[in-house]
N, CA, C and O of each residue as an XYZ file, in Angstrom:
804
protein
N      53.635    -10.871      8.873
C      53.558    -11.651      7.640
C      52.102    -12.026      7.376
O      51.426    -12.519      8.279
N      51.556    -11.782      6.037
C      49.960    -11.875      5.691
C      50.096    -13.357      5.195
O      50.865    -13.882      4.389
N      48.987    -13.883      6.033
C      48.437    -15.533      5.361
C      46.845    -15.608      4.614
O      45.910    -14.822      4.768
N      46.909    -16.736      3.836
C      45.563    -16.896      2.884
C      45.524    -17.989      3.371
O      46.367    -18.852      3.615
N      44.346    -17.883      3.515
C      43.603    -19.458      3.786
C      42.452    -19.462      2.715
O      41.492    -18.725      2.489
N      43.061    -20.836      2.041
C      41.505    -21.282      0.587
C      41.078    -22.325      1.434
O      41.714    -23.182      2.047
N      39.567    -22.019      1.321
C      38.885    -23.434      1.836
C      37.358    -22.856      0.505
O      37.067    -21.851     -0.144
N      36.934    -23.936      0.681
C      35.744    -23.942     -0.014
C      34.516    -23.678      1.116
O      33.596    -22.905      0.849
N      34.580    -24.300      2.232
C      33.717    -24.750      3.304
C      34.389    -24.367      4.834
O      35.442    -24.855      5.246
N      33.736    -23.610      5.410
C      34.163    -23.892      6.867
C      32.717    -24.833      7.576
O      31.541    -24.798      7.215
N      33.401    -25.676      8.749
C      32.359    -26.313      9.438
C      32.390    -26.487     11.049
O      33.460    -26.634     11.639
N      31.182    -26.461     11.697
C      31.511    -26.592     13.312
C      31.890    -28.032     13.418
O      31.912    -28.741     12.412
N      32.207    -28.512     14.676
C      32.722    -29.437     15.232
C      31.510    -31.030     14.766
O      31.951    -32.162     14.569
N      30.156    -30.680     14.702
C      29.363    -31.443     14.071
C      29.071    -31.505     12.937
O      28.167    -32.216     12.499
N      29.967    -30.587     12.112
C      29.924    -31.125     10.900
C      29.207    -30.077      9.732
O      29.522    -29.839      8.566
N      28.236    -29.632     10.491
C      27.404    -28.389      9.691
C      28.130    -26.862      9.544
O      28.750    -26.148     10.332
N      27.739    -26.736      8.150
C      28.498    -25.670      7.573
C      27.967    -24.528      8.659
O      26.959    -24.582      9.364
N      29.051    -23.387      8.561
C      29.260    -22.471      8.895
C      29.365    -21.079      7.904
O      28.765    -20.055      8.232
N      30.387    -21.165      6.361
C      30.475    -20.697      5.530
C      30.889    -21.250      4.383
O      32.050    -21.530      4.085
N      29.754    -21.428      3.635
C      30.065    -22.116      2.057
C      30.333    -21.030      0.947
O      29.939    -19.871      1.072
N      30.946    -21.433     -0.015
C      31.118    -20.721     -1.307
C      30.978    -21.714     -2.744
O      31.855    -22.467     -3.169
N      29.862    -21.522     -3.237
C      29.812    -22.265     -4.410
C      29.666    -21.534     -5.866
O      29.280    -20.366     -5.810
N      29.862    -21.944     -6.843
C      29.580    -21.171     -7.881
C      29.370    -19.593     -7.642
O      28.294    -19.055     -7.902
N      30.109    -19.124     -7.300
C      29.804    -17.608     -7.352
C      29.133    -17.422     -6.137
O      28.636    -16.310     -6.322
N      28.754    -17.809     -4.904
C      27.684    -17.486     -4.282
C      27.895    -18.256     -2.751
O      27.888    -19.450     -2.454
N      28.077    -17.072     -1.959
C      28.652    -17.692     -0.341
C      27.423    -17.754      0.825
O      27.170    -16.629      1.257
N      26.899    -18.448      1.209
C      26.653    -19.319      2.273
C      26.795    -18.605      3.567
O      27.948    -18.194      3.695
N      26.153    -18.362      4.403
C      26.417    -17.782      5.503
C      25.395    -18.532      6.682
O      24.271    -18.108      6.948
N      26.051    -19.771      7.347
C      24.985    -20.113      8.476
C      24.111    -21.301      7.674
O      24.534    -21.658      6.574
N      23.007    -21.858      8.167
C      22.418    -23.044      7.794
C      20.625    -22.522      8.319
O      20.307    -21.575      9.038
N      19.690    -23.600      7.603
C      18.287    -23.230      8.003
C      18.237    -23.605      9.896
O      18.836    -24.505     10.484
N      17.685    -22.982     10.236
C      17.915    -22.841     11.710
C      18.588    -22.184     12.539
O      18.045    -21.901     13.607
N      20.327    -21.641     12.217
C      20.616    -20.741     12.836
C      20.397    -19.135     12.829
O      19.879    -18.563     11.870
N      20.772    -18.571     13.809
C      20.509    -17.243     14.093
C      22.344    -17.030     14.085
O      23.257    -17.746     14.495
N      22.293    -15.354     13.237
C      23.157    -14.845     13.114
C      22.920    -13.800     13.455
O      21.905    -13.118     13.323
N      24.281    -13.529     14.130
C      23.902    -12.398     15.172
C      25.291    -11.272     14.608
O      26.385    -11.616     14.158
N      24.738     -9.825     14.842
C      25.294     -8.520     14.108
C      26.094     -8.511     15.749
O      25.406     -9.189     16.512
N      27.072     -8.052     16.304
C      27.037     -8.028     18.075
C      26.794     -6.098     17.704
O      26.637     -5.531     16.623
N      26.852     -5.578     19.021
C      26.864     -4.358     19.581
C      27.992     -3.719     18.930
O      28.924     -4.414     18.525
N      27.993     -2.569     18.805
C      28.913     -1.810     18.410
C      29.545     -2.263     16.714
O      30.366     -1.559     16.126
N      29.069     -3.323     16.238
C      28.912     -3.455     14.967
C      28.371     -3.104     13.977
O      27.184     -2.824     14.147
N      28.897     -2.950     12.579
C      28.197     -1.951     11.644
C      27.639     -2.828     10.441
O      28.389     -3.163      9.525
N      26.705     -3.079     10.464
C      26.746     -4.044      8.624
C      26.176     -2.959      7.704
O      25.209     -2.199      7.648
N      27.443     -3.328      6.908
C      27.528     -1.955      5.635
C      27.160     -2.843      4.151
O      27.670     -3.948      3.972
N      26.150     -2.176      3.051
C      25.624     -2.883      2.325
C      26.336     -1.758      0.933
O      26.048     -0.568      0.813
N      27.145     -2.420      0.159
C      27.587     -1.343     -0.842
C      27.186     -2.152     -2.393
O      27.707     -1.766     -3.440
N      26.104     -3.417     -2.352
C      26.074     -3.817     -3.332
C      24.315     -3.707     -3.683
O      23.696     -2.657     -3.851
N      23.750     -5.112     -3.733
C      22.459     -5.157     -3.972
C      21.700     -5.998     -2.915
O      21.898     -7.213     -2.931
N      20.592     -5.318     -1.718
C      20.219     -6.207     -0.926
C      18.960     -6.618     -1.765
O      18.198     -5.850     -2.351
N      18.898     -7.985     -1.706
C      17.730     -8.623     -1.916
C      16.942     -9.773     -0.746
O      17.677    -10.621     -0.239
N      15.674     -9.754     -0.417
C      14.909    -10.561      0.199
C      14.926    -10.204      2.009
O      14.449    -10.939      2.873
N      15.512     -9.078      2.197
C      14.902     -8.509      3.171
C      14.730     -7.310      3.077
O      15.231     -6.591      2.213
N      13.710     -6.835      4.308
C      13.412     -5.173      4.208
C      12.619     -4.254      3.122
O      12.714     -3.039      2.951
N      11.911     -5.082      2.526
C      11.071     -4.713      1.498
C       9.917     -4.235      1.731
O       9.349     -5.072      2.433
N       9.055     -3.129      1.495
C       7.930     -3.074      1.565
C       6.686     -3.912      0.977
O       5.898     -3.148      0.419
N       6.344     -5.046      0.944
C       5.617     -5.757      0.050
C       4.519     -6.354      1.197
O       4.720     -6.220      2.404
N       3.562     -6.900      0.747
C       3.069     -6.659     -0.432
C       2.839     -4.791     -0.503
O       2.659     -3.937      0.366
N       2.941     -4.761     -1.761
C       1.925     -3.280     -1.791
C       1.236     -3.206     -3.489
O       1.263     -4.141     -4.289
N       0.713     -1.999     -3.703
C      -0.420     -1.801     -5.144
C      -0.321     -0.427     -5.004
O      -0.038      0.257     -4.020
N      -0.635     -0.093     -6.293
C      -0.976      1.614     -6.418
C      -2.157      1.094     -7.803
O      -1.926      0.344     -8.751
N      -3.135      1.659     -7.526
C      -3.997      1.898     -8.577
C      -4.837      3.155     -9.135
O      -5.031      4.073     -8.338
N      -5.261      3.249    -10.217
C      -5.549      5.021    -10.488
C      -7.005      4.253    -11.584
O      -7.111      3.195    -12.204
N      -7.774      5.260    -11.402
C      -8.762      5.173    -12.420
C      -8.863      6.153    -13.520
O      -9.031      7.370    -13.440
N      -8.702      5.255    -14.766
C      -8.780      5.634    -16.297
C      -9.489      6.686    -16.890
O      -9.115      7.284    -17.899
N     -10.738      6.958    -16.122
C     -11.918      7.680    -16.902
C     -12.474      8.084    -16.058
O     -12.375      7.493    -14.983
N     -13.427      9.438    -16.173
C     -14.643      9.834    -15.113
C     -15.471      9.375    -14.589
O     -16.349      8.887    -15.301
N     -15.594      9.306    -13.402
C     -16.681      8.500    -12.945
C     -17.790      9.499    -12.524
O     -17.626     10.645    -12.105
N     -19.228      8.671    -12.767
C     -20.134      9.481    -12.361
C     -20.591      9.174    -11.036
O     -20.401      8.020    -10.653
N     -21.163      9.990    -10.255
C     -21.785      9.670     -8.820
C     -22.561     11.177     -8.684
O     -22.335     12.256     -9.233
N     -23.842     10.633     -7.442
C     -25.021     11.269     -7.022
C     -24.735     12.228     -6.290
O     -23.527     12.458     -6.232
N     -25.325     12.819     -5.758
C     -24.957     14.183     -4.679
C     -25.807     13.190     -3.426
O     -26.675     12.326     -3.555
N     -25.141     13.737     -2.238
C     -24.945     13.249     -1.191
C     -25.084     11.287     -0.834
O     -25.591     10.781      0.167
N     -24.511     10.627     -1.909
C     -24.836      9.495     -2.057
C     -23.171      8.772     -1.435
O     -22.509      9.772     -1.714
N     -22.486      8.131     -1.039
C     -21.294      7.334     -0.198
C     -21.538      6.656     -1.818
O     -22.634      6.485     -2.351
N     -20.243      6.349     -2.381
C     -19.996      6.086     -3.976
C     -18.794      5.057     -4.005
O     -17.782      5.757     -3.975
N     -18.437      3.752     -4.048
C     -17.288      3.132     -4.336
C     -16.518      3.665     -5.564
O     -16.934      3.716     -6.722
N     -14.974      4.163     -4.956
C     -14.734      4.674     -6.523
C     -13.604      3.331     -7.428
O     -12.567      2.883     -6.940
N     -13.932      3.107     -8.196
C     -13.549      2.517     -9.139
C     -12.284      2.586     -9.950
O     -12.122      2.721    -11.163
N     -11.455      2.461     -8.986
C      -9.654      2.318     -9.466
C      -9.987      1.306    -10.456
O     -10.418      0.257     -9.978
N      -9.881      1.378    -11.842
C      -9.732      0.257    -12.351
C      -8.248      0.141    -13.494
O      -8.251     -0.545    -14.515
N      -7.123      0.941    -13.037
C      -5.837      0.854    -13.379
C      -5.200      0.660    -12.574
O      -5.103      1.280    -11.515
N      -4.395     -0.652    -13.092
C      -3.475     -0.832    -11.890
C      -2.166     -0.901    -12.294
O      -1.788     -1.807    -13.037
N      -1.019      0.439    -11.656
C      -0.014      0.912    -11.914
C       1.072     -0.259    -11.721
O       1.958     -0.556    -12.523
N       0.797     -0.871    -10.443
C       1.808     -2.151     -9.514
C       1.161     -2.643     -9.356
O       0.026     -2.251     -9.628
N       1.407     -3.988     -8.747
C       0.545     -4.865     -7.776
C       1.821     -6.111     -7.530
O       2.262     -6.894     -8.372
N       2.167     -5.981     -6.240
C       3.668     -6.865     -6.403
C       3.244     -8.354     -6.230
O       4.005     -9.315     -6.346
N       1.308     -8.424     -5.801
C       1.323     -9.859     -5.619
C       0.238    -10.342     -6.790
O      -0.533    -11.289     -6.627
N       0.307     -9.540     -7.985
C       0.035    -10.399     -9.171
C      -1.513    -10.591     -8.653
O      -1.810    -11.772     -8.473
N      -2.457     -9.721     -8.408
C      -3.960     -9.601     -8.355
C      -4.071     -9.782     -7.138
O      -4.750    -10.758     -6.818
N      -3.544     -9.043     -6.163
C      -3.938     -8.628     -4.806
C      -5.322     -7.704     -5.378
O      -6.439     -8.185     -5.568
N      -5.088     -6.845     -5.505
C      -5.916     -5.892     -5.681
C      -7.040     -6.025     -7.329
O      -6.781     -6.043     -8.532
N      -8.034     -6.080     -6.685
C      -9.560     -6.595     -8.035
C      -9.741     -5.453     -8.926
O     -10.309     -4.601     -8.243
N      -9.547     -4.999    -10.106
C      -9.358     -3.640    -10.845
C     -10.767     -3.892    -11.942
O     -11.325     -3.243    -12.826
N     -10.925     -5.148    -11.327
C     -12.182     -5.111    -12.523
C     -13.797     -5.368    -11.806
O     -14.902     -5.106    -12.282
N     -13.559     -5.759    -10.964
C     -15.029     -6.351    -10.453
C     -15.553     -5.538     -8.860
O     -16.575     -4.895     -8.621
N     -14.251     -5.933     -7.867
C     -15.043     -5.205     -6.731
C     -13.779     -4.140     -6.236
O     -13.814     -3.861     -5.037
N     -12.854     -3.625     -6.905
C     -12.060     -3.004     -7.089
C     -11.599     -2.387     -5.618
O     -11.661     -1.230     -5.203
N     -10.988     -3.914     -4.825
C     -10.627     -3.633     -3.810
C      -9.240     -4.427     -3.398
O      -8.961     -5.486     -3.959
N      -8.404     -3.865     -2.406
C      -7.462     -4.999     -1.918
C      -7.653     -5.474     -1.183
O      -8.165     -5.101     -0.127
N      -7.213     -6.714     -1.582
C      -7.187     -8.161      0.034
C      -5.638     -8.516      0.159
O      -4.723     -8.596     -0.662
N      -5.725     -8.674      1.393
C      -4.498     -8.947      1.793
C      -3.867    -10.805      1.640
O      -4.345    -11.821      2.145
N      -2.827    -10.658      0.872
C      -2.483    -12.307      1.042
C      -2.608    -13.246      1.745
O      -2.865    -12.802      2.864
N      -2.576    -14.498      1.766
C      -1.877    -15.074      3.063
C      -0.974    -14.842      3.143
O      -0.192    -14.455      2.275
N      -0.741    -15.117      4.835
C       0.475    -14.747      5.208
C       1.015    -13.794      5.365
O       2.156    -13.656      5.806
N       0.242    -12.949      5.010
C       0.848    -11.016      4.903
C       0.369    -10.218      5.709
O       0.499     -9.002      5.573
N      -0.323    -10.820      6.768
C      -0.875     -9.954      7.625
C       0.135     -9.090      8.541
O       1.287     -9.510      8.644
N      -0.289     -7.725      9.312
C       0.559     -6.571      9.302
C      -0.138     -5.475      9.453
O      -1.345     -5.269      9.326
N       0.990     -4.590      9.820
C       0.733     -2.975      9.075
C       1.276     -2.897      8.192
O       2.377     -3.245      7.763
N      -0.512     -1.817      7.504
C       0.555     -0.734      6.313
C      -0.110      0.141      6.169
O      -1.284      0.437      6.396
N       0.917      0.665      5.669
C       0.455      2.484      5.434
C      -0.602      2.463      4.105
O      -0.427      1.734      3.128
N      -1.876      3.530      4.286
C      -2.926      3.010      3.327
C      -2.757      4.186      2.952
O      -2.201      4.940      3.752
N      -3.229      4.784      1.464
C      -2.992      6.210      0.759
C      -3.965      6.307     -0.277
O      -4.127      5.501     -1.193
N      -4.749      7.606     -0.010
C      -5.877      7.599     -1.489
C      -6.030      9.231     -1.649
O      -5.853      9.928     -0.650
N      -6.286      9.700     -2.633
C      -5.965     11.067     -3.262
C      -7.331     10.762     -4.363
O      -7.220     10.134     -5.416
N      -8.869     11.487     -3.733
C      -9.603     11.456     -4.688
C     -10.341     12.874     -5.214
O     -11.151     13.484     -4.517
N      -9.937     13.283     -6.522
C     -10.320     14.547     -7.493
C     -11.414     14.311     -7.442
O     -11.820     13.256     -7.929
N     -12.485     15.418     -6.693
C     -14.206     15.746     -6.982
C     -14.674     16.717     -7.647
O     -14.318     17.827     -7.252
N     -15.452     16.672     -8.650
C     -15.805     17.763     -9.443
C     -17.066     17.895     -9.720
O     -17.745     16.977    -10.179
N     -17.458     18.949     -9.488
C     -19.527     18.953     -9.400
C     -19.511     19.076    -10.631
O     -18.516     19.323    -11.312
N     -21.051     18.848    -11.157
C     -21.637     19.006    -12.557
C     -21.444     20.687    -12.705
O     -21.466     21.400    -11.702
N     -21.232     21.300    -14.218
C     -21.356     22.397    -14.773
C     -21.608     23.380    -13.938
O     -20.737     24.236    -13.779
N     -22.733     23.460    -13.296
C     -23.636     24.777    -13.118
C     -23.496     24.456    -11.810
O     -24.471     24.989    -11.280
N     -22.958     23.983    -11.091
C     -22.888     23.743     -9.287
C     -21.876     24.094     -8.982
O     -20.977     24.216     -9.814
N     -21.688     24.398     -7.540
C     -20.277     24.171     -6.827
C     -20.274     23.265     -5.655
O     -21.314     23.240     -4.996
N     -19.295     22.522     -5.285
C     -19.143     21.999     -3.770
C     -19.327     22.397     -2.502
O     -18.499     23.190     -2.052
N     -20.204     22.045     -1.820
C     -20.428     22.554     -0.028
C     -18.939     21.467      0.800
O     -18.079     21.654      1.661
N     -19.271     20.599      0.092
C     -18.433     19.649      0.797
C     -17.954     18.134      0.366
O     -18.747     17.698     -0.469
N     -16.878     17.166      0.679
C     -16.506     16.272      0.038
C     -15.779     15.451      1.198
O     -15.239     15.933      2.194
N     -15.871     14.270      0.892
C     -15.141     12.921      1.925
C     -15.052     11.769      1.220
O     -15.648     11.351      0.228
N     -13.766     11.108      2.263
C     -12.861     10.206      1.461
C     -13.320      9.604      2.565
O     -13.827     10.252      3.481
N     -13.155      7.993      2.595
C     -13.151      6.630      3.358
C     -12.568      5.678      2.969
O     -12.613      5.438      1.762
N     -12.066      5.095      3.566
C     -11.713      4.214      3.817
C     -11.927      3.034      4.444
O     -11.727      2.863      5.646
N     -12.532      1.781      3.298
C     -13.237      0.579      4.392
C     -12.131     -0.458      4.302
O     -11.333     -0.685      3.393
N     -12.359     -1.227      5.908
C     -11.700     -2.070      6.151
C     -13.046     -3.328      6.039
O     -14.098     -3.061      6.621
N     -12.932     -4.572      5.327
C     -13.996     -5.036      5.413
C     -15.634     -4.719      5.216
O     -16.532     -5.290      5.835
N     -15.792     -3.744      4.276
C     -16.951     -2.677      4.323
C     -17.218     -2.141      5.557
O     -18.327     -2.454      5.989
N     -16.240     -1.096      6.596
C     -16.780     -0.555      7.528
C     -15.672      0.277      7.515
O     -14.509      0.078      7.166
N     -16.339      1.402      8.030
C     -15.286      3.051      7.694
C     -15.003      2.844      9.457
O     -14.134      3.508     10.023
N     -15.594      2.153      9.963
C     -15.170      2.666     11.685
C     -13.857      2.397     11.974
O     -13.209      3.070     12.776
N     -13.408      1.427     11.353
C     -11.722      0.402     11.631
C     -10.716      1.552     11.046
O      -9.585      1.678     11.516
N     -11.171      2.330     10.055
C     -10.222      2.771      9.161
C     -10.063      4.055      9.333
O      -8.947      4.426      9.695
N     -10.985      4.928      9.148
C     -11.282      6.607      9.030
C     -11.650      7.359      7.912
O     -11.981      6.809      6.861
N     -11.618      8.656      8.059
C     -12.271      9.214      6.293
C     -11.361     10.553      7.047
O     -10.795     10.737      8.125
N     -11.602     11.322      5.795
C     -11.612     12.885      5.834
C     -12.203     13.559      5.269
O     -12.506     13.171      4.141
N     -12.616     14.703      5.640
C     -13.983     15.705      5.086
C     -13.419     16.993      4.973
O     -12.766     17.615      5.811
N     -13.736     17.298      3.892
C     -13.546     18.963      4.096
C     -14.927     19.522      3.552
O     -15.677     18.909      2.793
N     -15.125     20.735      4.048
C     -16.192     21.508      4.490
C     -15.918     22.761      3.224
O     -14.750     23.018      2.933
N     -16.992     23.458      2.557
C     -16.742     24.731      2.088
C     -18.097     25.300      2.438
O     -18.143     26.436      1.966
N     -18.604     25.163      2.721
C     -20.103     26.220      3.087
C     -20.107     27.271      2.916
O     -20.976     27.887      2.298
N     -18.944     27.807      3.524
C     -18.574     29.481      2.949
C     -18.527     29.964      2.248
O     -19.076     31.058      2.117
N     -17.756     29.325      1.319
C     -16.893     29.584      0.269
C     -16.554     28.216     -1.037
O     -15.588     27.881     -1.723
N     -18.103     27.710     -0.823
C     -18.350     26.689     -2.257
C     -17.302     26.428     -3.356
O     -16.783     27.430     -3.849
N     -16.972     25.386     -3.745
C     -15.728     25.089     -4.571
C     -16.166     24.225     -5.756
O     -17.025     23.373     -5.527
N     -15.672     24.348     -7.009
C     -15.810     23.670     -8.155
C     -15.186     21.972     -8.311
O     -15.649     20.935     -8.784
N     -14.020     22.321     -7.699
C     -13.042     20.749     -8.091
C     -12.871     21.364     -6.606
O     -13.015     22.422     -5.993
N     -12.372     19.694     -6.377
C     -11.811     19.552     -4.748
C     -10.984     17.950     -4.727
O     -11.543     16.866     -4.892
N      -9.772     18.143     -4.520
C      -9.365     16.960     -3.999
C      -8.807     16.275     -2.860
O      -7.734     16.724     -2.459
N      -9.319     15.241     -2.222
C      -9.104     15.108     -0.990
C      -8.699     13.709     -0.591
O      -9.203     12.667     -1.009
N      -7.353     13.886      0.596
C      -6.619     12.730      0.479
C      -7.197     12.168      1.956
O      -8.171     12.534      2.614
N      -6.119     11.050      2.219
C      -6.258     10.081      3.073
C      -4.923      9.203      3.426
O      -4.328      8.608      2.528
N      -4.600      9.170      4.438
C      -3.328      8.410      4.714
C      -3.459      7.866      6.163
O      -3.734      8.625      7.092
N      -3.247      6.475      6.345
C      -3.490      6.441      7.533
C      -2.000      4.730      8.202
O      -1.428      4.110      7.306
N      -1.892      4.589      8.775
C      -1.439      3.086      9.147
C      -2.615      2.381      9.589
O      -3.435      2.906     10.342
N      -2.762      0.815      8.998
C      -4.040      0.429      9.790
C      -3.393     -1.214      9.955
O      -2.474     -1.709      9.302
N      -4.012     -1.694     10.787
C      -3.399     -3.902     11.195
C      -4.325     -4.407     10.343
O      -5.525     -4.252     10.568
N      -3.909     -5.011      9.363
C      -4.812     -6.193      8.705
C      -4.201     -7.255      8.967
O      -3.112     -7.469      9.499
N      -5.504     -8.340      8.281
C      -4.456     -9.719      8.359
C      -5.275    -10.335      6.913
O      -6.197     -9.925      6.208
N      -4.630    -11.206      6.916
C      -5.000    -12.331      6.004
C      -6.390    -12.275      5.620
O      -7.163    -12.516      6.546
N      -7.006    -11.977      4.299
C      -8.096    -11.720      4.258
C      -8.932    -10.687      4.034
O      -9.831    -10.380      3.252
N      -8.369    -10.254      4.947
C      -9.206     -8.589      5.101
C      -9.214     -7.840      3.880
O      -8.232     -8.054      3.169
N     -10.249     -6.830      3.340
C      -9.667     -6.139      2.176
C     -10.038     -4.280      2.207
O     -11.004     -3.959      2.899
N      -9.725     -3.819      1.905
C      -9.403     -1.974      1.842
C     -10.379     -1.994      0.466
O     -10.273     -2.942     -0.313
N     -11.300     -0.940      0.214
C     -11.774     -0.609     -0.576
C     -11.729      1.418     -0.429
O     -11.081      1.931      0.483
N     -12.311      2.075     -1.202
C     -12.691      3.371     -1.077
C     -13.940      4.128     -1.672
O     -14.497      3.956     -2.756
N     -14.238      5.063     -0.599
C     -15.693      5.600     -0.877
C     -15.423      7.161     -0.864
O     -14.262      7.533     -1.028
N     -16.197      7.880     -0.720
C     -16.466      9.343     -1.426
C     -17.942      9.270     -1.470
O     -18.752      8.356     -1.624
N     -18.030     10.872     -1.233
C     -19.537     11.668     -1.597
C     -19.143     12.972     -1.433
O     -18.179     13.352     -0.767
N     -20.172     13.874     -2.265
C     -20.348     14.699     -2.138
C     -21.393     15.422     -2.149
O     -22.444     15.003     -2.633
N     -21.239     16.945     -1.475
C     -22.336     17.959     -1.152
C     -22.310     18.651     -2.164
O     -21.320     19.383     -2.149
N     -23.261     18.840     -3.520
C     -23.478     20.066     -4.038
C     -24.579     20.808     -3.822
O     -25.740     20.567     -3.494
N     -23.771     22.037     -4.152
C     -24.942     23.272     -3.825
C     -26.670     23.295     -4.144
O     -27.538     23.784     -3.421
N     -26.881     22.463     -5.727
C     -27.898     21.812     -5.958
C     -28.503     20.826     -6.198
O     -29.284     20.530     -7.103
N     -28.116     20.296     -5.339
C     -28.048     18.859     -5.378
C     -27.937     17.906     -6.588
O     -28.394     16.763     -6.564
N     -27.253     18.488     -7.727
C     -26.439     17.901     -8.895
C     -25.578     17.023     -8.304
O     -24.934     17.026     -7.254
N     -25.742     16.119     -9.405
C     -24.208     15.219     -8.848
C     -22.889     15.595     -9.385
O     -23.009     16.793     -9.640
N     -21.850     15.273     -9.655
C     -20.440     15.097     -9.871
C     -19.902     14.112    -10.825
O     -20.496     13.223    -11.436
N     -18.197     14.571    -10.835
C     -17.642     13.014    -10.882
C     -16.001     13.033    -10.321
O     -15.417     13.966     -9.769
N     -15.623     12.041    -10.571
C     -14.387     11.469     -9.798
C     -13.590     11.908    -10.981
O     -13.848     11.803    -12.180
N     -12.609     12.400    -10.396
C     -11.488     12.838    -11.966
C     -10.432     11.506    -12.205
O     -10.183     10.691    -11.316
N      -9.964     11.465    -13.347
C      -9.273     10.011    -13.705
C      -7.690     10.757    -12.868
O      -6.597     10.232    -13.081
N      -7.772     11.504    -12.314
C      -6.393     11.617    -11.199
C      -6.307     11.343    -10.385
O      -5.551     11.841     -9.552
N      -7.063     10.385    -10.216
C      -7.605     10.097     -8.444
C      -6.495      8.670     -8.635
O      -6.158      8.112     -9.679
N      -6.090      8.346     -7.153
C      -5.567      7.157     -6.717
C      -5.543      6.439     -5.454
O      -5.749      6.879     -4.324
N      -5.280      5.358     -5.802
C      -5.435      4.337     -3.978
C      -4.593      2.927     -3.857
O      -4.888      1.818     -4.303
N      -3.639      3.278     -3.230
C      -2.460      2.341     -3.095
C      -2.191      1.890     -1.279
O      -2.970      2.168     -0.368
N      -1.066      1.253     -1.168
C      -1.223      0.725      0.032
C      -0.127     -0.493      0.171
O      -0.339     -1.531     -0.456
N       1.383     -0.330      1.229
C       2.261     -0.833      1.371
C       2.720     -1.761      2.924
O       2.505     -1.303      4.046
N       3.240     -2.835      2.714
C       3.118     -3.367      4.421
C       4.744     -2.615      4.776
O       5.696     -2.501      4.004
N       4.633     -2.191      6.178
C       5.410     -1.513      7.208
C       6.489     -2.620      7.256
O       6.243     -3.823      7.163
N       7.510     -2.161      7.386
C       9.290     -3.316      7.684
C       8.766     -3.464      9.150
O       8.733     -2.345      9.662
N       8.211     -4.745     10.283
C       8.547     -4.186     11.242
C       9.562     -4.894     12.062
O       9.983     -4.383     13.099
């Protein structure tokens, strides 16, 4: 024989809720306890999770227009579109066009930049590199280079992906240079981008 039990409230022996239901909206546990999934248990989500497991903070930004830069000169490139930004001007799109990390948000995250190089007219590329500063210093972070010496290239685009620990404070910027054949300079194509998400951990 099947029974219903209506309660509005269940409570432990001291009194503090256990499971509330109010207006539409149930209660599970109180500030302070730990709820525990046991072993061999499955929690199945078939609706909408909100406020855990999110990648945040994160930004994606892309720059609008060509940028110019020198031959063999290290060049800040100048994202100054910003696609996202989930913390509402993490990331500076106008002035030093870099991210800092919130308070409180310190972490890993996965860092990502994809920058289009293109020599002036009458040149081709020997070579091109991406960086990545943590705090203005490429040592914390890394770059990547690719090489054509051989076989000189017109456009070149070259990415970057890395996990890196920040904390509070700290901020990611990006650099680039390039090698042309005559020592012409270049520019940055407006396809270029540089975004950057914190790790669930």
């Amino acid at each position: 024989m099947a029974s219903i039990l209506k309660v509005d409230t269940i409570q432990d022996q001291s009194g503090n809720n256990i499971i509330n239901e109010s207006a539409d909206t149930i209660t599970i546990g109180a500030s302070g306890d730990t709820i525990t999934i046991p072993s061999g248990a499955t929690l199945s989500n078939l609706g909408t999770a909100t406020g855990f497991g999110v990648n945040t903070p994160a930004f994606l930004a892309r720059n609008s227009a060509l940028q110019a830069i020198s031959d063999d000169t290290m060049t800040k490139v100048q994202f100054n579109s910003v696609v996202y930004d989930t913390e509402s001007g993490a990331y500076d799109n106008v002035t030093n066009y870099r991210f800092t990390v919130p308070s409180g948000q310190g972490g890993k995250y996965a860092v990502y930049s994809t920058v289009s190089l293109n020599s002036e007219v009458n040149s081709n590329l020997d070579g091109v590199l991406i960086q990545v500063r943590k705090n203005n210093t490429g040592l914390d972070v890394g770059n990547n280079e690719l090489n054509f010496l051989s076989n000189p290239v017109r456009l070149a685009p070259v990415s970057f992906f890395s996990a890196i620990e920040l904390s509070a404070g700290d901020y990611l910027e990006v650099y680039c240079r390039i090698e042309a054949t005559d020592a012409t300079g270049g520019v940055i194509l407006a396809s270029s981008n540089f975004g950057a998400y914190k790790l669930i951990e």
